[in-house]
N, C-alpha and C positions, 0 to 999 in steps of 0.2 A: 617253570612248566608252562608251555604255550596248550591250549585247547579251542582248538580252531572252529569247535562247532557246527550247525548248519549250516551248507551254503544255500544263499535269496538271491531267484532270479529278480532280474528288471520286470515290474509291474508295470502300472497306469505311469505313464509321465506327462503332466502338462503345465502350463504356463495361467497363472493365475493374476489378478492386478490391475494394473494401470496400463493403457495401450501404450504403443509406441509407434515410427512411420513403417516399420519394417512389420508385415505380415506375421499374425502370430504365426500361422504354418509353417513358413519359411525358417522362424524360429528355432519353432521345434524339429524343421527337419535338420539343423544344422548342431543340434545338441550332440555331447560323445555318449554320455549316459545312455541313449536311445539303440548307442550302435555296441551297446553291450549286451552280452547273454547275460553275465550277475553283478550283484551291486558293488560298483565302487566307488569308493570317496575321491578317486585320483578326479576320473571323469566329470564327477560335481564340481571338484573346484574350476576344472576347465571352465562348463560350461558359466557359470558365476562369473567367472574375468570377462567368458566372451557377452552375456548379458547385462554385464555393466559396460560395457563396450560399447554395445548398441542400444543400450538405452545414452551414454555422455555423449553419444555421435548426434543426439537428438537437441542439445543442449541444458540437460539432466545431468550435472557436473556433481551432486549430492545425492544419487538415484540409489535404494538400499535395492539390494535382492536377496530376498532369503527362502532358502530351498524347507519343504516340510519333507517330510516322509515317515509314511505311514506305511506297519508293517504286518500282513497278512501271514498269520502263524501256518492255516491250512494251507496253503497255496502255496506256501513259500517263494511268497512275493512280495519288494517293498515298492508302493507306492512314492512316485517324485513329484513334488510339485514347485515350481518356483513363482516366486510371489513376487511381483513387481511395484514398488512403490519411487515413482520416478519425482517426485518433489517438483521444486519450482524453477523455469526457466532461468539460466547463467548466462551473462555474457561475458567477456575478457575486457577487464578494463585499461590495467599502464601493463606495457611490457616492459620490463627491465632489463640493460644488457648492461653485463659486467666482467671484468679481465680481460677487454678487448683495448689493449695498449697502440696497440697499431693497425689493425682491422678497422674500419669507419663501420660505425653504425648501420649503414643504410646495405650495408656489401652483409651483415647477418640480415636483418631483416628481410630484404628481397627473397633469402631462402625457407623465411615462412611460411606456410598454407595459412596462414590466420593473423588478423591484422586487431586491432581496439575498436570493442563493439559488434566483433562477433559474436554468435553464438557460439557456446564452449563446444569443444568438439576434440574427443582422445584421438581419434584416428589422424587429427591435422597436426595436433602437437609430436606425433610420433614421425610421420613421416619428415614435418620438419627438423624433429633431432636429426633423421637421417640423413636428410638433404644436408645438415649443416656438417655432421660428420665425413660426408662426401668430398668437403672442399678439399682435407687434410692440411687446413690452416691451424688447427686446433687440437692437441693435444688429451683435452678434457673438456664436453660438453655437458651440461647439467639443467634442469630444467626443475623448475620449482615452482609449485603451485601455492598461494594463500586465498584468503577471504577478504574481499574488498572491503570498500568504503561501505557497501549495500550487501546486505542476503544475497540478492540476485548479481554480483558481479566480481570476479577473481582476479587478481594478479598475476604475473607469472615473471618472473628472474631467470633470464638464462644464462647461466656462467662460464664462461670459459676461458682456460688457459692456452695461450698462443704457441705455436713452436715455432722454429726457423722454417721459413720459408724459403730461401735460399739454398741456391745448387751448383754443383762444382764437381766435374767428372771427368776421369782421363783413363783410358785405356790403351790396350797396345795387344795386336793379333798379327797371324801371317796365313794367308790365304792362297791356295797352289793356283787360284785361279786371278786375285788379286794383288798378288805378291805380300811385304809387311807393307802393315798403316799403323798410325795412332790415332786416336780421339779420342778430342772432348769435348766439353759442352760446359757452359755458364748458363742457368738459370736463375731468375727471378718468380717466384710462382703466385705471389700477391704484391705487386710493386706499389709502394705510396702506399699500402694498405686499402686498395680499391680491387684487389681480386683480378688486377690484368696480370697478364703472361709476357714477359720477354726473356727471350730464349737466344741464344747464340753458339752453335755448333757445328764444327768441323772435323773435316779426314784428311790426313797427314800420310800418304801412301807413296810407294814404288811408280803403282801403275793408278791410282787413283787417288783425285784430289777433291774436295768436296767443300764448301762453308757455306751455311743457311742461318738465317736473321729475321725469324719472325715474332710478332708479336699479336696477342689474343684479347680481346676483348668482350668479357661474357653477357656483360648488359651494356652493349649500345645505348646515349643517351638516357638512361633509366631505364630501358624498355628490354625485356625479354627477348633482346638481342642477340645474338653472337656474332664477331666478328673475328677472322685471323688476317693477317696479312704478312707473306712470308716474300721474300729477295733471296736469289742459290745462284750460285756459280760452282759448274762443275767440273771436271775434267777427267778422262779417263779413257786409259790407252787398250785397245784391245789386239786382237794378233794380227788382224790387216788393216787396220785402220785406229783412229783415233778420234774422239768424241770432245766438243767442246760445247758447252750447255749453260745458259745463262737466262735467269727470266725473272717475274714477280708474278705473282697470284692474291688476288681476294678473295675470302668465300665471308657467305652473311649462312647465319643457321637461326631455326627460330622454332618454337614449339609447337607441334601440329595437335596432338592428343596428350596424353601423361606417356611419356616416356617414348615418346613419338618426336623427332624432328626432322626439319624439310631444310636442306643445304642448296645456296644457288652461288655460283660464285665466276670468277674469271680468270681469264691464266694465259699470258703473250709469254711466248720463249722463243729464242735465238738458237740453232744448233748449226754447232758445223763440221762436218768430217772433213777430217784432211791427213794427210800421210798414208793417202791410200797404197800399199802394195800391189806389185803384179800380178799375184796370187788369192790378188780379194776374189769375190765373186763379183759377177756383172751387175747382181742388185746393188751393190756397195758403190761401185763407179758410178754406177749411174747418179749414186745421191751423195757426190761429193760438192763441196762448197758450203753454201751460206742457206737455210730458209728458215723460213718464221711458221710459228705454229698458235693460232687466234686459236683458244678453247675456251668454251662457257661448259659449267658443270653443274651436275643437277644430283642431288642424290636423295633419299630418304631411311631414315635409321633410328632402330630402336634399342634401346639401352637398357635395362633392369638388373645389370650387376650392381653388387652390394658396395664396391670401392670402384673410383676411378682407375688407379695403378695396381693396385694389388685383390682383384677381385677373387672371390672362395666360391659362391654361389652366382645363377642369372645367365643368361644371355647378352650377346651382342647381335644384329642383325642390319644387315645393307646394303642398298640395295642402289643402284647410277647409271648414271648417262651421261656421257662426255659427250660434246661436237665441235670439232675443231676445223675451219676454215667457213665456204659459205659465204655469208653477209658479213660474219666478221673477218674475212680479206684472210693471209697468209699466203704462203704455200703449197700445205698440205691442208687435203681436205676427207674427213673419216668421221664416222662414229663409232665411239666404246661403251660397250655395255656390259656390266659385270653385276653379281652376286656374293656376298658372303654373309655363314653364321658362324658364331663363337660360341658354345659355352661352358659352363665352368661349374666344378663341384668337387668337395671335397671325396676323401677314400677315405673312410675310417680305419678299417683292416692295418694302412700305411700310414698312421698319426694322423693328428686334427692338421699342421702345418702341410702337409702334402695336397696339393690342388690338381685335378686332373683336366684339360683343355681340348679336347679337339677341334677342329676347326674344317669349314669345309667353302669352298672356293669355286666360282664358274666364270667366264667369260667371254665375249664375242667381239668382234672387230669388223669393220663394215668400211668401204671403198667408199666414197662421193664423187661427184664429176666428173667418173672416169677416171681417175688417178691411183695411181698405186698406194 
């Protein structure tokens, strides 16, 4: 027999205790308890996680909180209060890193927010699990906290098991516009175990031929670098004419804000139409032969999806500016300016594995020196 009794609204709620950096107000504006008509226990324990939250973000790694409540029979109302007892300043002493057989040390570390001799901080150790589950080098990450040498100082072990990094892919299509192709593609996605990318991939077509050879470098020099550097040769026959394309490109990326980066890079290509038909158009003839195309690129992009390849939740967003000729010589000379966002979110209704994506796209094209 259940007897579910009186229901009690939410009374008095406040924050009782030891201060912390963050505003009691703000505090309490941010409690769930507060944004209830009656009382529930789901709500407390929230807010309990998020106030030990923000009290270990302070460096309070042993901070107790305990909620009182006091219950008004006439009113039927219960009083909350949480009591903060944030103890004694923590810092992070040895990091440990372990089941890293081919991974070098320094390729996990760099993706910590928190280094030895910080102040303890939950919100850095989290985002770091996530950053490191981002690389998708690792199978299983784990993060383990103990008690130092001192009161005042914790250890932490982060363990992980490694998976193949290694890629290998062949496909095969037919296209009414590009007739059949095949491709594939060889990858490396942590080579030496230093987290670079070399990649090698081609298309094997009727009327198109393709192979590109780049290679990524996520920390430059140790530094919060990125680097790609890619080499294409291309070919590809269309109904009056015929495309032949050949070039290399750098681009350097680098971190503007949290989730924020700034791309600048460079790009010489060879094109040259040939086999022009009598039936091309006169724009076509006209741009038969040989010219070179000098482009610097600029872009800026921000990122918040939850996986790099297989994102459920987050945003993509970015945003560029091409300019090709000018000071840096060629033939042609223009500027591109484009838009795009991405994002992404599950459908429940259609299972957890169903992702839903839209995406939206804008761009502009702009003459120089009079040139077409």
């Amino acid at each position: 027999p259940v007897s579910e009794g009186r229901q009690f609204k939410v009374g008095k709620v406040e924050i009782t205790g030891d201060a912390i950096s963050v505003p009691r107000q703000e505090l309490l504006d941010r409690l769930s308890i507060r944004k209830k008509d009656y009382y529930d226990r789901e709500a407390i324990a929230k807010d309990l996680e998020y106030l030990t939250r923000m009290t270990q973000n302070d460096g309070y790694a042993y901070a107790e909180i305990n909620p009182r409540t006091q219950t008004n029979e006439a009113e039927q109302k219960v009083d909350v209060a949480y009591d903060i007892k944030k103890g004694g300043l923590v810092y992070f002493n040895r990091i440990n890193i372990t089941g890293n057989t081919k991974t070098r040390d320094k390729v996990i570390r760099r993706q910590l927010e928190f280094t030895e001799g910080d102040l303890y901080n939950s919100d850095k150790i989290k985002n770091s699990y996530a950053r490191l589950n981002r690389l998708r080098y690792f199978e299983e990450v784990n993060f383990q906290t103990a008690k130092g040498p001192e009161e005042n100082l914790t250890d932490i072990t982060i363990g992980v098991k490694e998976r193949p990094t290694g890629l290998f892919s062949v496909g095969g299509g037919y296209s009414g516009q590009s007739g059949a192709m095949l491709m594939a593609q060889v990858a490396q996605q942590n080579l030496f175990g230093r987290g670079q990318v070399l990649s090698l991939q081609g298309v094997l077509g009727t009327e198109n031929n393709t192979i590109e050879l780049s290679f990524t470098e996520p920390f430059l020099f140790d530094l919060p670098l990125w680097m790609k550097a890619d080499l294409w040769k291309a070919y590809r026959e269309y109904d009056t004419y015929d495309l032949d394309t050949k070039g290399f490109g750098l681009t350097f990326g680098f971190p503007i804000w949290e989730r924020v980066s700034g791309f600048v890079g460079y790009r010489i290509s060879v094109n040259e139409i040939r086999n022009v038909q009598q039936t091309a158009s006169q724009t076509i003839k006209d741009q038969e032969g040989e010219t070179t195309s000098s482009t610097v690129l600029t872009a800026l992009s921000r990122d918040t999806t939850d996986d790099s390849i297989f994102p459920t939740s987050g945003s993509r967003n970015r945003i560029s500016a091409d300019f090709t000729g000018g000071l840096l010589g060629g033939d042609n000379a223009f500027g591109k300016y484009g838009a795009s966002s991405t994002w992404f979110f599950r459908v429940p209704p259609f299972g957890e594995d169903l992702v839903f994506s839209p995406r939206a796209r804008i761009g502009y094209i702009q003459a120089f020196e009079g040139k077409e």
